[in-house]
C-alpha positions in Angstrom: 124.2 49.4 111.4 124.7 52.0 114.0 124.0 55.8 113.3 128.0 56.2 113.7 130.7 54.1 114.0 133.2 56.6 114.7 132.3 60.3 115.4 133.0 59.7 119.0 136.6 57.4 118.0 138.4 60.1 116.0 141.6 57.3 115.8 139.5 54.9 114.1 137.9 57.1 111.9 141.9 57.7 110.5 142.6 54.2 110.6 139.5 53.7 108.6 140.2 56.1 106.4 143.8 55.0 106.0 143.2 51.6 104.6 139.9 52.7 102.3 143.2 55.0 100.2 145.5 52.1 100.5 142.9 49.9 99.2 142.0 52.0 96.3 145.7 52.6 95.4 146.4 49.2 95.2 143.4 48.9 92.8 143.7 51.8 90.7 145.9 50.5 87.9 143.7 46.9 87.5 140.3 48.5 88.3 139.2 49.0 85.0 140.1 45.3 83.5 139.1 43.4 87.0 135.9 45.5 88.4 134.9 47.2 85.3 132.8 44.2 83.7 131.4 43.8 87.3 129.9 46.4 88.2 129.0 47.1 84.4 125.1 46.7 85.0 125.0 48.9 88.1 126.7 51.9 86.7 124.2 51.2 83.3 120.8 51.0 85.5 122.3 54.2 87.6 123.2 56.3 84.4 120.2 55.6 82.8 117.9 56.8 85.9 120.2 59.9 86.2 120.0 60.7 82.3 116.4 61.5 82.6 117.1 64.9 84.1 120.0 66.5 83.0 121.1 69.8 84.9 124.3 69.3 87.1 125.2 66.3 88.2 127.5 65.0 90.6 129.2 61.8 90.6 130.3 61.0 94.1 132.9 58.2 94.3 133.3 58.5 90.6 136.8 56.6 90.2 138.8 56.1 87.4 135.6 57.5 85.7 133.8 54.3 83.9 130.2 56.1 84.1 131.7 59.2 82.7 131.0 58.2 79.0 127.8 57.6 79.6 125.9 60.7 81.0 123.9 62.9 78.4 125.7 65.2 76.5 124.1 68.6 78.0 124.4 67.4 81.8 127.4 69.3 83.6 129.2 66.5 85.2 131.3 67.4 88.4 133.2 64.2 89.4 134.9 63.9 92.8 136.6 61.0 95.0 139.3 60.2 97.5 141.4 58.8 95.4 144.3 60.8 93.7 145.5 57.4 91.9 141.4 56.8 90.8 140.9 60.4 89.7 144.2 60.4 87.5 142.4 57.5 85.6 139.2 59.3 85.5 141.3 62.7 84.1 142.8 61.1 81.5 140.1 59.4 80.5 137.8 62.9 80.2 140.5 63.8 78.2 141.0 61.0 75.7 137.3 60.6 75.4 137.3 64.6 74.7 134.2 64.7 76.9 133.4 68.1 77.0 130.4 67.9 79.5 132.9 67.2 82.1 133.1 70.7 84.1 135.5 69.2 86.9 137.1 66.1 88.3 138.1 67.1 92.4 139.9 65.3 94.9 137.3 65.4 97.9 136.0 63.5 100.8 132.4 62.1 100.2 131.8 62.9 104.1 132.4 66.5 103.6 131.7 67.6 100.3 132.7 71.0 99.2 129.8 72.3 97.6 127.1 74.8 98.9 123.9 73.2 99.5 121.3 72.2 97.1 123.7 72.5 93.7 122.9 69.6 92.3 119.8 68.3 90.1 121.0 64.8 90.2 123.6 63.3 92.6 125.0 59.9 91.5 126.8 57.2 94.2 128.0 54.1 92.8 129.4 51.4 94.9 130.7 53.9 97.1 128.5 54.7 100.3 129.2 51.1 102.0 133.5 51.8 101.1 133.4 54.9 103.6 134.0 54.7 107.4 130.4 56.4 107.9 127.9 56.1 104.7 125.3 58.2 107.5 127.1 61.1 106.9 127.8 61.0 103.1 124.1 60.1 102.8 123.2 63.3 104.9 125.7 65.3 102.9 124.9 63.8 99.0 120.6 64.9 100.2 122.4 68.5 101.6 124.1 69.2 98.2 120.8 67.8 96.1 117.9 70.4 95.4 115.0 70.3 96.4 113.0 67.7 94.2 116.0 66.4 92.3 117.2 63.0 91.8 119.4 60.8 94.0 120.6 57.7 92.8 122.6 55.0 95.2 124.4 51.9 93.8 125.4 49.3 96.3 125.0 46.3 98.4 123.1 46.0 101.6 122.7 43.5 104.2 120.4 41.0 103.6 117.6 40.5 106.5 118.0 36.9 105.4 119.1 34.7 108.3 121.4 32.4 105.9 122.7 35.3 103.6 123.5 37.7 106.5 125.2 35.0 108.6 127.4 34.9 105.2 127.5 38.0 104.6 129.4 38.8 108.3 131.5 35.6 108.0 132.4 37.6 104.9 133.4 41.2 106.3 137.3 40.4 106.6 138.0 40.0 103.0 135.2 42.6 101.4 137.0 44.9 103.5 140.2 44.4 102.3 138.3 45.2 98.5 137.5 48.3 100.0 134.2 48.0 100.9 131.8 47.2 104.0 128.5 44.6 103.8 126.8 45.1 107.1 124.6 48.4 106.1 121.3 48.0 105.5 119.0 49.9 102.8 117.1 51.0 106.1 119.9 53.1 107.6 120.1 55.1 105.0 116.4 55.6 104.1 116.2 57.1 106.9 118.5 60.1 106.8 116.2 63.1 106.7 114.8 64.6 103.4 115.7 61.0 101.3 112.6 59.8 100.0 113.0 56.6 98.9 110.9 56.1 95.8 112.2 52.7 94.5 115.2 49.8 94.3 115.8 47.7 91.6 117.8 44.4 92.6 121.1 43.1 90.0 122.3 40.1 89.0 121.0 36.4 89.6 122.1 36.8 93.7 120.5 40.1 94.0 124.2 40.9 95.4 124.2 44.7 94.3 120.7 46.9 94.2 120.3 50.7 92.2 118.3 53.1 95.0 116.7 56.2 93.6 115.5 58.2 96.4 114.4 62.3 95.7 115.3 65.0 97.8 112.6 66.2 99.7 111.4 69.8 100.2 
């Protein structure tokens, strides 16, 4: 995938943008029931890497808040998204569940996150970086906000470098964009974004559809 698809085509970026919300707004009130047991082992594998440090963790693209639950008891959990339809779920959820770990739940944009840099022991992204119009920058900017020697932890497809299953996987673009997320990044293109050591991927399900990425932030 190219570094950028749209830093030079503002109008697109919006566009992009644009239907990434709608998408998510149409989803909101059936995420839970249709995605939920989908993506069940992902956010499992992704807690469970993320749980062996603690600190503060941020959950970028953290949704209605399924993963919330999960995360250790004495981690301080910041979760933020674009959503405001996703992040009312994810509020009342926090506080049904009385999960008092929880520090805040933000409206923000993954490609500029408001945070100063390295806050974060652990940062969390699950099935989020190939939904955004440029998952280069919110890679650069989930490293920026990690500290140095802390935990990064990416769930998501990539394209396969299979002839067959890539051929698919393009054929396929039109509809898993209209889910709200993208297939043609690879694992490579984001490996590559400076300071993200990639120290190992774990492949899901009997397709190896979805993979769980820990990478830790260099310096």
């Amino acid at each position: 995938m190219p570094r950028s698809t749209f830093r030079n085509d503002p109008s697109r970026r919006v566009l992009e943008e644009k239907g990434l919300m709608d998408a998510y707004a149409r989803w909101a009130p059936v995420y839970d029931v249709v995605f939920g047991p989908t993506v069940e082992a992902g956010r499992k594998a992704a807690v469970e890497i993320a749980n062996r440090t603690g600190g503060r963790l941020l959950d970028v693209g953290v949704g209605t808040g399924l993963s919330l639950p999960l995360y250790r008891p004495d981690a301080a959990v910041t979760g933020v998204d674009l959503s405001p339809q996703m992040l009312a779920r994810a509020r009342d959820r926090v506080r049904r569940a009385g999960l008092a770990n929880i520090e805040a739940i933000r409206e923000m944009d993954a490609q500029n996150l408001a945070f100063p840099d390295e806050s974060f022991d652990t940062v969390v992204s699950m099935y989020t970086i190939t939904a955004v119009p440029d998952p280069i920058r919110v890679m650069q900017e989930i490293v920026r906000v990690t500290k140095p020697g802390g935990t990064i932890v990416i769930v998501s497809h990539f394209h396969s470098g299979h002839p067959v299953w890539g051929r698919v996987e393009n054929l396929l673009t039109p509809l898993t964009r209209r889910l709200g997320w993208r297939p043609e990044l690879s694992l490579d293109a984001i490996a590559a974004v400076e300071d993200a050591e990639l120290r190992q991927q774990r492949r899901l399900g009997l397709l190896n559809l979805f993979s769980v990425v820990e990478f830790v932030r260099a310096g």
